[in-house]
mmJSON file of the N, C-alpha and C atoms, coordinates in Angstrom:
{"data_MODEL":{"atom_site":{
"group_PDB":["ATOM","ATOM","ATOM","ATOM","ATOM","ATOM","ATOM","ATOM","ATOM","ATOM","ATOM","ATOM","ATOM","ATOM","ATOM","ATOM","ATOM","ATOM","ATOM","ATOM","ATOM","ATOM","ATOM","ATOM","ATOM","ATOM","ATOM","ATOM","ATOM","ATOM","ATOM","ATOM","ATOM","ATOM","ATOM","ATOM","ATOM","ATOM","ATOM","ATOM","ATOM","ATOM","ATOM","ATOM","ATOM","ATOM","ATOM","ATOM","ATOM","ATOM","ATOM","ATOM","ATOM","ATOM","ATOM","ATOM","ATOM","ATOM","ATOM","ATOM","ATOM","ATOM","ATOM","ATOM","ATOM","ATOM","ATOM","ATOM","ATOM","ATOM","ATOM","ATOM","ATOM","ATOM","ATOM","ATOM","ATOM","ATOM","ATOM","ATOM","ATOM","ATOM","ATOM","ATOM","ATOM","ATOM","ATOM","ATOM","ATOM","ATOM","ATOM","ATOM","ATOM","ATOM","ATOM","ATOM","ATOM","ATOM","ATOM","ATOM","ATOM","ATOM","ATOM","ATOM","ATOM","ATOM","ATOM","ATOM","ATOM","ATOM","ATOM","ATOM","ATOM","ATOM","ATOM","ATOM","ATOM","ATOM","ATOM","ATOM","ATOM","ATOM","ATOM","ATOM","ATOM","ATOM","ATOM","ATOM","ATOM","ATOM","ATOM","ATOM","ATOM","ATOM","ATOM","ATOM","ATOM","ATOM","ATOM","ATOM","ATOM","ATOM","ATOM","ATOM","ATOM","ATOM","ATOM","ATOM","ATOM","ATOM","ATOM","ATOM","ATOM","ATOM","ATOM","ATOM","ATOM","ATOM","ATOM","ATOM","ATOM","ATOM","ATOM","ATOM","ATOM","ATOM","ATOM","ATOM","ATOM","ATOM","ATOM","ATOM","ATOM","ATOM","ATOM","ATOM","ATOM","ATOM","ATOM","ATOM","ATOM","ATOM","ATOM","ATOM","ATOM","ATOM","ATOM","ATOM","ATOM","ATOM","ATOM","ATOM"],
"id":[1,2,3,4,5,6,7,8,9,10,11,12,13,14,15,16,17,18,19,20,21,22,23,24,25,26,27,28,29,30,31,32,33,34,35,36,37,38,39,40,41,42,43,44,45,46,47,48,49,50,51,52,53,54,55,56,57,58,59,60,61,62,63,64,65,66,67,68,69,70,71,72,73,74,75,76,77,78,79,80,81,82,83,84,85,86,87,88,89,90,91,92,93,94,95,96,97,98,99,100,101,102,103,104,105,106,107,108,109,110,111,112,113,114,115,116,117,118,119,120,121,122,123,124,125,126,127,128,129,130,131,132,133,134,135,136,137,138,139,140,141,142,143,144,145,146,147,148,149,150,151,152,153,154,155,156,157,158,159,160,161,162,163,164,165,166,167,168,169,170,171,172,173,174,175,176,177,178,179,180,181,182,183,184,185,186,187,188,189,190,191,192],
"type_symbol":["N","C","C","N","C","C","N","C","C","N","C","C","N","C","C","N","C","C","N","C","C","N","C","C","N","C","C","N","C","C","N","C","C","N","C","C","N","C","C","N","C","C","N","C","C","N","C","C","N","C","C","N","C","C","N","C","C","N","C","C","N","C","C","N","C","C","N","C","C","N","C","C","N","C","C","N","C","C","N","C","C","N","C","C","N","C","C","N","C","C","N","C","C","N","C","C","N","C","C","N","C","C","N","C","C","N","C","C","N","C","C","N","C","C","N","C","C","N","C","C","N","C","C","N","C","C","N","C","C","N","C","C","N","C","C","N","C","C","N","C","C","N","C","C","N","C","C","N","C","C","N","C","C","N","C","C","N","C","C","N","C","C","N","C","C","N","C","C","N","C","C","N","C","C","N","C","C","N","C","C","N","C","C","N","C","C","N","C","C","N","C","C"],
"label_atom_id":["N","CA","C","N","CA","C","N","CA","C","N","CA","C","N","CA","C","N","CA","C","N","CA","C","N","CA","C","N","CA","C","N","CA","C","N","CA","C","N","CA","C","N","CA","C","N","CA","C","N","CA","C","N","CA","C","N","CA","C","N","CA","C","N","CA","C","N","CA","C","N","CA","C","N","CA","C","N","CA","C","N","CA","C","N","CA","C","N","CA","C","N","CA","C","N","CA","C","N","CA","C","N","CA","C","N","CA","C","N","CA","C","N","CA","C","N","CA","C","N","CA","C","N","CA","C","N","CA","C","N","CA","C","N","CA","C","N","CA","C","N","CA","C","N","CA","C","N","CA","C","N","CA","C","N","CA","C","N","CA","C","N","CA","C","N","CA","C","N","CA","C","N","CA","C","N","CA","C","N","CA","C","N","CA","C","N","CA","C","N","CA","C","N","CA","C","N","CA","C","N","CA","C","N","CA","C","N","CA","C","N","CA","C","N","CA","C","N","CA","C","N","CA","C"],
"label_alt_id":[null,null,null,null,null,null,null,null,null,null,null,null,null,null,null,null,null,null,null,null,null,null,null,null,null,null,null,null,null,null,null,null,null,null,null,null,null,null,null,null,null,null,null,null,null,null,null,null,null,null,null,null,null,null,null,null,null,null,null,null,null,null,null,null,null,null,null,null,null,null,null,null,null,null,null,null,null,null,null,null,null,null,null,null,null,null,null,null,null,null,null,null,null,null,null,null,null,null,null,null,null,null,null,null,null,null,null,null,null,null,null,null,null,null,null,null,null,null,null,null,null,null,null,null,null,null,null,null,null,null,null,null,null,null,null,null,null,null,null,null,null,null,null,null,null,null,null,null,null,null,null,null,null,null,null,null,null,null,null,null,null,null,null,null,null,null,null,null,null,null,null,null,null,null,null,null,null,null,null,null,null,null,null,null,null,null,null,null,null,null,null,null],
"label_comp_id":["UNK","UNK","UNK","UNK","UNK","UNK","UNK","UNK","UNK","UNK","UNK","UNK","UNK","UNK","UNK","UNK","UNK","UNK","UNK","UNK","UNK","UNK","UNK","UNK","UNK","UNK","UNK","UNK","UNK","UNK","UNK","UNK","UNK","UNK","UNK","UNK","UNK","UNK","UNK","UNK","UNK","UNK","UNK","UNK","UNK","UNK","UNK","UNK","UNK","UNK","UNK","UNK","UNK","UNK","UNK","UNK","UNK","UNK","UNK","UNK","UNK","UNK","UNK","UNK","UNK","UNK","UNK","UNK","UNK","UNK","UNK","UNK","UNK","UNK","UNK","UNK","UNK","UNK","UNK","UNK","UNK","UNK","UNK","UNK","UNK","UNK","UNK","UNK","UNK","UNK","UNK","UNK","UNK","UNK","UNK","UNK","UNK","UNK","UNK","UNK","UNK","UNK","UNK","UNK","UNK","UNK","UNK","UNK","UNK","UNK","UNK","UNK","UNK","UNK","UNK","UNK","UNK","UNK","UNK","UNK","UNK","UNK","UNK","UNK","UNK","UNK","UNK","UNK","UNK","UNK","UNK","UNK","UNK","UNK","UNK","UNK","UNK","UNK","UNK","UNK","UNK","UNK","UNK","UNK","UNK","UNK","UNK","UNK","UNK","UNK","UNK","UNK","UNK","UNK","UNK","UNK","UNK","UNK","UNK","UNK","UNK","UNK","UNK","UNK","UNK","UNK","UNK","UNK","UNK","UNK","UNK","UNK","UNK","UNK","UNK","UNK","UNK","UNK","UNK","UNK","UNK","UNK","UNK","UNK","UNK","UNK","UNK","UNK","UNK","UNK","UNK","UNK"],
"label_asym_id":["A","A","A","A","A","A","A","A","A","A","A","A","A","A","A","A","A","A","A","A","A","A","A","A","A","A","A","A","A","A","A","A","A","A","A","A","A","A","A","A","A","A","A","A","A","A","A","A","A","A","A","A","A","A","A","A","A","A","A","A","A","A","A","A","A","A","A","A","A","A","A","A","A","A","A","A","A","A","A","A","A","A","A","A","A","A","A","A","A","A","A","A","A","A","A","A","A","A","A","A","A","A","A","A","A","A","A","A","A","A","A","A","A","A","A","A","A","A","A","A","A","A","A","A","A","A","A","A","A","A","A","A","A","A","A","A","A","A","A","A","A","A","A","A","A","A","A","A","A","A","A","A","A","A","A","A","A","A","A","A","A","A","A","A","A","A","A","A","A","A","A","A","A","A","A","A","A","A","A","A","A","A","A","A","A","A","A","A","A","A","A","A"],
"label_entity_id":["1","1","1","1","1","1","1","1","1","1","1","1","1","1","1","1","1","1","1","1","1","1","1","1","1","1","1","1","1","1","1","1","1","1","1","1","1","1","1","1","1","1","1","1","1","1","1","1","1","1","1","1","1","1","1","1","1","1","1","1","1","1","1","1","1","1","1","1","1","1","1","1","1","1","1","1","1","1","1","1","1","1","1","1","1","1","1","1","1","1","1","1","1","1","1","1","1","1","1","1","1","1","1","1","1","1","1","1","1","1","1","1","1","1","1","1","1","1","1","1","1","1","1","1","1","1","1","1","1","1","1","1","1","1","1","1","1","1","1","1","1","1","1","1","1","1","1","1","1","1","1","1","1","1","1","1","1","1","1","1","1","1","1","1","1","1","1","1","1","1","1","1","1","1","1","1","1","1","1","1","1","1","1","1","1","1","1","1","1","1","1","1"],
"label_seq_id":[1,1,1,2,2,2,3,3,3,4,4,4,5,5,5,6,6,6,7,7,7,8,8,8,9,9,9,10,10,10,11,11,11,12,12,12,13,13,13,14,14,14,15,15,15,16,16,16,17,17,17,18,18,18,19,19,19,20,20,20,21,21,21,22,22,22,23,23,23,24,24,24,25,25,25,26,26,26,27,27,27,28,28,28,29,29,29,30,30,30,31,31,31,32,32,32,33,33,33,34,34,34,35,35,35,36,36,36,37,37,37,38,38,38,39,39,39,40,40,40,41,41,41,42,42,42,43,43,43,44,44,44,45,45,45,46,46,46,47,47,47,48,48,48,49,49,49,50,50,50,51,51,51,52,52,52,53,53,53,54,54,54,55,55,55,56,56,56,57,57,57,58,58,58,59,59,59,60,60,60,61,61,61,62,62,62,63,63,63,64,64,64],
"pdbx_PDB_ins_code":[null,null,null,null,null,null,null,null,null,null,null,null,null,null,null,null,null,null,null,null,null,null,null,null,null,null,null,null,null,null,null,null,null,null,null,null,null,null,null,null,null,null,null,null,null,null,null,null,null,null,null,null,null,null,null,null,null,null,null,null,null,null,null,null,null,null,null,null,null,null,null,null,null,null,null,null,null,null,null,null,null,null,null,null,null,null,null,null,null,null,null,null,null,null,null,null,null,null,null,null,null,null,null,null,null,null,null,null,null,null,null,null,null,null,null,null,null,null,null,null,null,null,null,null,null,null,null,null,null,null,null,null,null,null,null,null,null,null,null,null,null,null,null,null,null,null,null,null,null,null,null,null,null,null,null,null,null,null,null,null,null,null,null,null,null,null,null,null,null,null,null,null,null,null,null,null,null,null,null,null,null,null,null,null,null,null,null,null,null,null,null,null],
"Cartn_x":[0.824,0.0,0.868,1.915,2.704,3.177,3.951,4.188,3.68,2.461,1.142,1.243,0.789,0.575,1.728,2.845,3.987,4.138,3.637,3.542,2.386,1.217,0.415,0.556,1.443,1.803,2.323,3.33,4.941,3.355,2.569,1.454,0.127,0.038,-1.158,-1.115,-1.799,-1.927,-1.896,-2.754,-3.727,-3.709,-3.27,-3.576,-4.399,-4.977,-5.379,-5.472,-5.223,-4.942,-5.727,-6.619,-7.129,-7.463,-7.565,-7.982,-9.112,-10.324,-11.492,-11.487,-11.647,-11.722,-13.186,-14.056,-15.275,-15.384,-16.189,-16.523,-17.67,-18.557,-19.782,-19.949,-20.621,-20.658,-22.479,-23.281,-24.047,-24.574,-25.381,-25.783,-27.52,-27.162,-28.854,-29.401,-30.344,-30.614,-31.978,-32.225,-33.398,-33.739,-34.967,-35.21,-34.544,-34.007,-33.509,-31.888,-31.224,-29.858,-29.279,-27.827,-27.037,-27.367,-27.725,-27.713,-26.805,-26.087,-25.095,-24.855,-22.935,-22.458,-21.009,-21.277,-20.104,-19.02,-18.323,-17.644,-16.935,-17.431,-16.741,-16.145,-15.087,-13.74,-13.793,-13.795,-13.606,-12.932,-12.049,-11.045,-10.807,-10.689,-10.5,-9.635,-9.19,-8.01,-8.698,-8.432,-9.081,-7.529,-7.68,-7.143,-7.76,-7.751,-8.29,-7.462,-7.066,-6.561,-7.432,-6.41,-6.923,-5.787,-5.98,-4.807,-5.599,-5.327,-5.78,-7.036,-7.892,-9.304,-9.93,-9.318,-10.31,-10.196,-11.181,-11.206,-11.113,-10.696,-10.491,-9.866,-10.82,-11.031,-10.909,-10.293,-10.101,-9.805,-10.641,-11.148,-10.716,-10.314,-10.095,-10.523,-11.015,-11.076,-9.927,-9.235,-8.323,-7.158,-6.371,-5.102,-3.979,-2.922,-1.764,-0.542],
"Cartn_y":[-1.193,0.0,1.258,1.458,2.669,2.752,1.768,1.726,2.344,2.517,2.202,3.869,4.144,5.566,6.409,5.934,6.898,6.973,5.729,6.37,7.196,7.103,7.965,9.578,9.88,10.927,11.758,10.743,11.379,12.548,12.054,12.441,13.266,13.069,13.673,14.757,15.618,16.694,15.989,15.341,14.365,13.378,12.521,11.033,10.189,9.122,8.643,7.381,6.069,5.052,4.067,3.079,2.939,1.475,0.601,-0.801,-1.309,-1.907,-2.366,-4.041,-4.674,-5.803,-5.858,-6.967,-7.411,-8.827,-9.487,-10.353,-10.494,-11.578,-11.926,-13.089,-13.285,-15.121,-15.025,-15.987,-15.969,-17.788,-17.869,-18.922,-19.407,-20.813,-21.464,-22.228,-22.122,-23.186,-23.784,-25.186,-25.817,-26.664,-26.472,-27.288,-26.882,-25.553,-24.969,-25.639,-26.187,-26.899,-25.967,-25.215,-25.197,-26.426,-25.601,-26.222,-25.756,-24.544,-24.376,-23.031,-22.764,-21.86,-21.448,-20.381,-19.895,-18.732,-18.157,-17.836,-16.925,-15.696,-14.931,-13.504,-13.871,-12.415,-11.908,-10.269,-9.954,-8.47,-8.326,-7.514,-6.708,-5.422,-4.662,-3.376,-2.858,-1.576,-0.46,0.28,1.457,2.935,3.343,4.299,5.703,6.787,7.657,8.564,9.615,10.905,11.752,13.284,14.45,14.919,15.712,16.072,16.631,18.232,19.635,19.679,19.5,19.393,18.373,16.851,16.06,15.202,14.698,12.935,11.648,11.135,10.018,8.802,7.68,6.256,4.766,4.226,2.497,2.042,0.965,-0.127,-1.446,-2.113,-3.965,-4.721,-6.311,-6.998,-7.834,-7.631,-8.665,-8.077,-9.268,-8.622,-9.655,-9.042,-10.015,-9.571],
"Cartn_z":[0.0,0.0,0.0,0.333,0.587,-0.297,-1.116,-2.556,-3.669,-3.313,-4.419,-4.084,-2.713,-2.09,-2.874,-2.953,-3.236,-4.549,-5.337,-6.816,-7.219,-6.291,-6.961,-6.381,-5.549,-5.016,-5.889,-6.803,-7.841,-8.911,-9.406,-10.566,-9.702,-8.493,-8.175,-7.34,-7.377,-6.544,-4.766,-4.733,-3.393,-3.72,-2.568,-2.638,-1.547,-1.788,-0.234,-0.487,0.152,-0.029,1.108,1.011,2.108,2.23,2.984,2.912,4.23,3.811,4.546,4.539,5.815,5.217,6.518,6.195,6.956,6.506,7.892,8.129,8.117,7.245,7.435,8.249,9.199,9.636,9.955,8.733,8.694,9.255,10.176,10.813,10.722,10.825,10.281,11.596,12.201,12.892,12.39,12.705,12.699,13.455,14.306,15.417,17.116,17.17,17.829,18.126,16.469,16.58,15.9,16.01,14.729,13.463,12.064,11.279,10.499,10.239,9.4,9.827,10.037,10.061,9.069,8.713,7.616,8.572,7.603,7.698,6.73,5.871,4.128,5.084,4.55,4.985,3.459,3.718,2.479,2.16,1.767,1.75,0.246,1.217,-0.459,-0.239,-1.598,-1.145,-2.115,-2.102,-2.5,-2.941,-3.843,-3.802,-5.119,-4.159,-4.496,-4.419,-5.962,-6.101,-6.814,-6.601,-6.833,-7.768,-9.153,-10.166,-11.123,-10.651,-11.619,-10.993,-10.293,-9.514,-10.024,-10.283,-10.727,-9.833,-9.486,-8.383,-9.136,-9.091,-9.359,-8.266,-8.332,-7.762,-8.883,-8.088,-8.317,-6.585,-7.021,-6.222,-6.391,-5.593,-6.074,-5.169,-4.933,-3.983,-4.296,-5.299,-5.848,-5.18,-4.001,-3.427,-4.13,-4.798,-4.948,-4.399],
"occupancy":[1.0,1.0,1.0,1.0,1.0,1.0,1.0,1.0,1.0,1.0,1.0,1.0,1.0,1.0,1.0,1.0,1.0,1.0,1.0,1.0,1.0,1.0,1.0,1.0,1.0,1.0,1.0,1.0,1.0,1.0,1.0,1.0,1.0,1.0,1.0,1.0,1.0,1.0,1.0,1.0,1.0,1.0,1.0,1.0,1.0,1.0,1.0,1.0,1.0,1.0,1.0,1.0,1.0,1.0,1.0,1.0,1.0,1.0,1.0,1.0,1.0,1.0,1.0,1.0,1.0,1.0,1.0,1.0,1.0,1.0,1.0,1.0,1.0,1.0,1.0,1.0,1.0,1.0,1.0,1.0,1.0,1.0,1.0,1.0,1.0,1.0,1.0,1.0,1.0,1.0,1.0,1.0,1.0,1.0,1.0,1.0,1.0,1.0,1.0,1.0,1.0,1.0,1.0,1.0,1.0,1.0,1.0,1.0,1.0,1.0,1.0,1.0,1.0,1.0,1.0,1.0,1.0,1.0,1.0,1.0,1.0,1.0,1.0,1.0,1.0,1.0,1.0,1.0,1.0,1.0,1.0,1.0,1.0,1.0,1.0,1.0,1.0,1.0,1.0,1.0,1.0,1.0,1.0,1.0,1.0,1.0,1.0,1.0,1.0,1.0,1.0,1.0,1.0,1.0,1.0,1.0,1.0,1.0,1.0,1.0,1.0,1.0,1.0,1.0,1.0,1.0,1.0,1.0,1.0,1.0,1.0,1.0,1.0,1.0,1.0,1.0,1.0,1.0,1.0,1.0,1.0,1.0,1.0,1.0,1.0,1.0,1.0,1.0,1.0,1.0,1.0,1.0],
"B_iso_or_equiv":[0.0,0.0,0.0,0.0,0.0,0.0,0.0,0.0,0.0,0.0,0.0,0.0,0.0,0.0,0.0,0.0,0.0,0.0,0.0,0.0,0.0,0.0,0.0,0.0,0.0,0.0,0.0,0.0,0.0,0.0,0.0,0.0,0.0,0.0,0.0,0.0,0.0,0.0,0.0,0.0,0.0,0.0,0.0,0.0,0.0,0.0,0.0,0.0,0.0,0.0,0.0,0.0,0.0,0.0,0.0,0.0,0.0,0.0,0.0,0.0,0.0,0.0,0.0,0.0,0.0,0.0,0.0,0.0,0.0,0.0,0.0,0.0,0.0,0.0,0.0,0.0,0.0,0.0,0.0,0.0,0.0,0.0,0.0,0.0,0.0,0.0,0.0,0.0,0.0,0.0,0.0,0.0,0.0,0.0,0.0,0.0,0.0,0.0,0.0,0.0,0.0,0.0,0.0,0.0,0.0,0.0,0.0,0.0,0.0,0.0,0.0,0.0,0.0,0.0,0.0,0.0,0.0,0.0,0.0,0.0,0.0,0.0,0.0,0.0,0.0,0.0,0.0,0.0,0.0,0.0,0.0,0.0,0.0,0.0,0.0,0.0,0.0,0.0,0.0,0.0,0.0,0.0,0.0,0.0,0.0,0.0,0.0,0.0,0.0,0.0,0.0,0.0,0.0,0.0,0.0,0.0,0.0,0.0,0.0,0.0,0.0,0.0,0.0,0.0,0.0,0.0,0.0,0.0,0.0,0.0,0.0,0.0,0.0,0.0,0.0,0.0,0.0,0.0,0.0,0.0,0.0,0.0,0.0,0.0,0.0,0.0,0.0,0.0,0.0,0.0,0.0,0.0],
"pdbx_formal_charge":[null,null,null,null,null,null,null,null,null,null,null,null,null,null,null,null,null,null,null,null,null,null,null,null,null,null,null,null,null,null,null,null,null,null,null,null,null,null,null,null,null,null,null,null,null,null,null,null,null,null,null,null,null,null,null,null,null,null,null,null,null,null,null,null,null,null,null,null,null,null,null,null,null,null,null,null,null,null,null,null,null,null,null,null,null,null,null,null,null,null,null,null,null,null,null,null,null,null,null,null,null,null,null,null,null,null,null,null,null,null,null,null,null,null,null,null,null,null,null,null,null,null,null,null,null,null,null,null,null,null,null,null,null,null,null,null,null,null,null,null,null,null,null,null,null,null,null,null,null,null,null,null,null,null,null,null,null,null,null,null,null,null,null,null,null,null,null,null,null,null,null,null,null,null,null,null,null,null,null,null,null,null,null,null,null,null,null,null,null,null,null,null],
"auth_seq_id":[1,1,1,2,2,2,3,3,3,4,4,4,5,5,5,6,6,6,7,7,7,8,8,8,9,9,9,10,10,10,11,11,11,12,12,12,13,13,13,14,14,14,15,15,15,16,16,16,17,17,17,18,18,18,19,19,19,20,20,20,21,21,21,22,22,22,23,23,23,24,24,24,25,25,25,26,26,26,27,27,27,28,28,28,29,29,29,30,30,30,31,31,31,32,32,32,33,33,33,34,34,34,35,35,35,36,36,36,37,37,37,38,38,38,39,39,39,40,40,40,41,41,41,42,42,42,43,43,43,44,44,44,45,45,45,46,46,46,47,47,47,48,48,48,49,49,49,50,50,50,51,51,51,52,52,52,53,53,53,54,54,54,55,55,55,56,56,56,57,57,57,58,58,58,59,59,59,60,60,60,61,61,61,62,62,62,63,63,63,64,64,64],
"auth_comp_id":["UNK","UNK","UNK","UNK","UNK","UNK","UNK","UNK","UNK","UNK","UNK","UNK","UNK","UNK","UNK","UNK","UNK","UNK","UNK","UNK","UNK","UNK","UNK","UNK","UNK","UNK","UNK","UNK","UNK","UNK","UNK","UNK","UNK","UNK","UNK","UNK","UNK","UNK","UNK","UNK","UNK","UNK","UNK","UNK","UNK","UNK","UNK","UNK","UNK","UNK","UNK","UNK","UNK","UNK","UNK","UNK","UNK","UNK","UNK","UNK","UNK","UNK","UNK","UNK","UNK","UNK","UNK","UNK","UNK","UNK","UNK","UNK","UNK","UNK","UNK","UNK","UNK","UNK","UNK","UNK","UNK","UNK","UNK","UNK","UNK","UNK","UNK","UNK","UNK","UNK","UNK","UNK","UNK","UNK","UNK","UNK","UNK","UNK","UNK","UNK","UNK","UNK","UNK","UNK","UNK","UNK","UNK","UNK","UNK","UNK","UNK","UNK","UNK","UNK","UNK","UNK","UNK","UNK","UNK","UNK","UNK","UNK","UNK","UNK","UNK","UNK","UNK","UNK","UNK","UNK","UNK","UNK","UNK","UNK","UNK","UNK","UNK","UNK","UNK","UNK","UNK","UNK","UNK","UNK","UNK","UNK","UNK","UNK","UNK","UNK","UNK","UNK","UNK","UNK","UNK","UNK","UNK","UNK","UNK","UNK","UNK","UNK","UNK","UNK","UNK","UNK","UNK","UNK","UNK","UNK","UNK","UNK","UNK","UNK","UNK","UNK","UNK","UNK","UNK","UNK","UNK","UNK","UNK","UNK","UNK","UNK","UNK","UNK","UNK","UNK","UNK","UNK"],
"auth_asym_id":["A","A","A","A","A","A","A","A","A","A","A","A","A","A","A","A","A","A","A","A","A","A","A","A","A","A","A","A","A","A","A","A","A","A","A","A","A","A","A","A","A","A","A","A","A","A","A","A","A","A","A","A","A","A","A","A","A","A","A","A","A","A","A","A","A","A","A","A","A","A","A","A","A","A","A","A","A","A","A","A","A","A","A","A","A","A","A","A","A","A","A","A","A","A","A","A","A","A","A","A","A","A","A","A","A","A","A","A","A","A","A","A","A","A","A","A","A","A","A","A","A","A","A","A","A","A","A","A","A","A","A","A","A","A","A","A","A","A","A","A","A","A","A","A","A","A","A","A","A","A","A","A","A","A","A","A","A","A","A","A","A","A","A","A","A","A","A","A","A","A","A","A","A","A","A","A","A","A","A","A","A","A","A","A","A","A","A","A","A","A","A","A"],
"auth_atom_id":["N","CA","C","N","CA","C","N","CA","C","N","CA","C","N","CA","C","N","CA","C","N","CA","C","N","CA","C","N","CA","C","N","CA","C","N","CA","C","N","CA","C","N","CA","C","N","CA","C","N","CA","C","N","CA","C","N","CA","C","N","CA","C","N","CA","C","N","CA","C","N","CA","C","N","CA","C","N","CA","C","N","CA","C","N","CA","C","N","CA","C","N","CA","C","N","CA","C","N","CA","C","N","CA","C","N","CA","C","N","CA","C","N","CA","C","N","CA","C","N","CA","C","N","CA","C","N","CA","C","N","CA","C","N","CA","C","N","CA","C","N","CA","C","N","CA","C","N","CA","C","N","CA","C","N","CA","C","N","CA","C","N","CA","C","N","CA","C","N","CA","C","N","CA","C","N","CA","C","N","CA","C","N","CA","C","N","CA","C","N","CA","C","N","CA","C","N","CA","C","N","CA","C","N","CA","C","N","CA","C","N","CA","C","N","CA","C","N","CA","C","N","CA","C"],
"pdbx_PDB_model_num":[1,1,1,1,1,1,1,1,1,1,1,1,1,1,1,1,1,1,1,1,1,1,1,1,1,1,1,1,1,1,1,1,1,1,1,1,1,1,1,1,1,1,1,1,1,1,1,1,1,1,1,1,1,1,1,1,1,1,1,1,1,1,1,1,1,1,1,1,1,1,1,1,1,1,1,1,1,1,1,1,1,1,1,1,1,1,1,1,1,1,1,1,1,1,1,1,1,1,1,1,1,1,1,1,1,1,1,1,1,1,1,1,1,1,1,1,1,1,1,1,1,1,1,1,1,1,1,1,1,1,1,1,1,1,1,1,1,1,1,1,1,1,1,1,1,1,1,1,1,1,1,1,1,1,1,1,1,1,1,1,1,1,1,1,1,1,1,1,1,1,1,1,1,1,1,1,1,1,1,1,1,1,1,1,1,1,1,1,1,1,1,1]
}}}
């Protein structure tokens, strides 16, 4: 991410660089039993600049 932050710094007026990750854990019962529980993590990075007064955003869930 700082990487990312510092190249878009070299071209942009403003930069901001940011990462969210959440947890869903969604659960089933039947018959007053656990019938099924999960578990989806989901993670994403975000970076947003500013260059000559324009905004501009990209988004990914894809981390490599």
């Amino acid at each position: 991410m700082e990487s990312l932050l510092r190249k878009a710094a070299r071209c942009a007026d403003a930069a901001e660089a940011y990462c969210v990750t959440s947890e869903e854990v969604p659960v089933s019962f039947e018959a007053n039993r656990l019938k099924r529980l999960e578990t989806k993590r989901t993670t994403g990075r975000a970076l947003r600049v500013i260059r000559q007064g324009r905004i501009g955003l990209a988004a990914s869930t894809v981390i490599d």
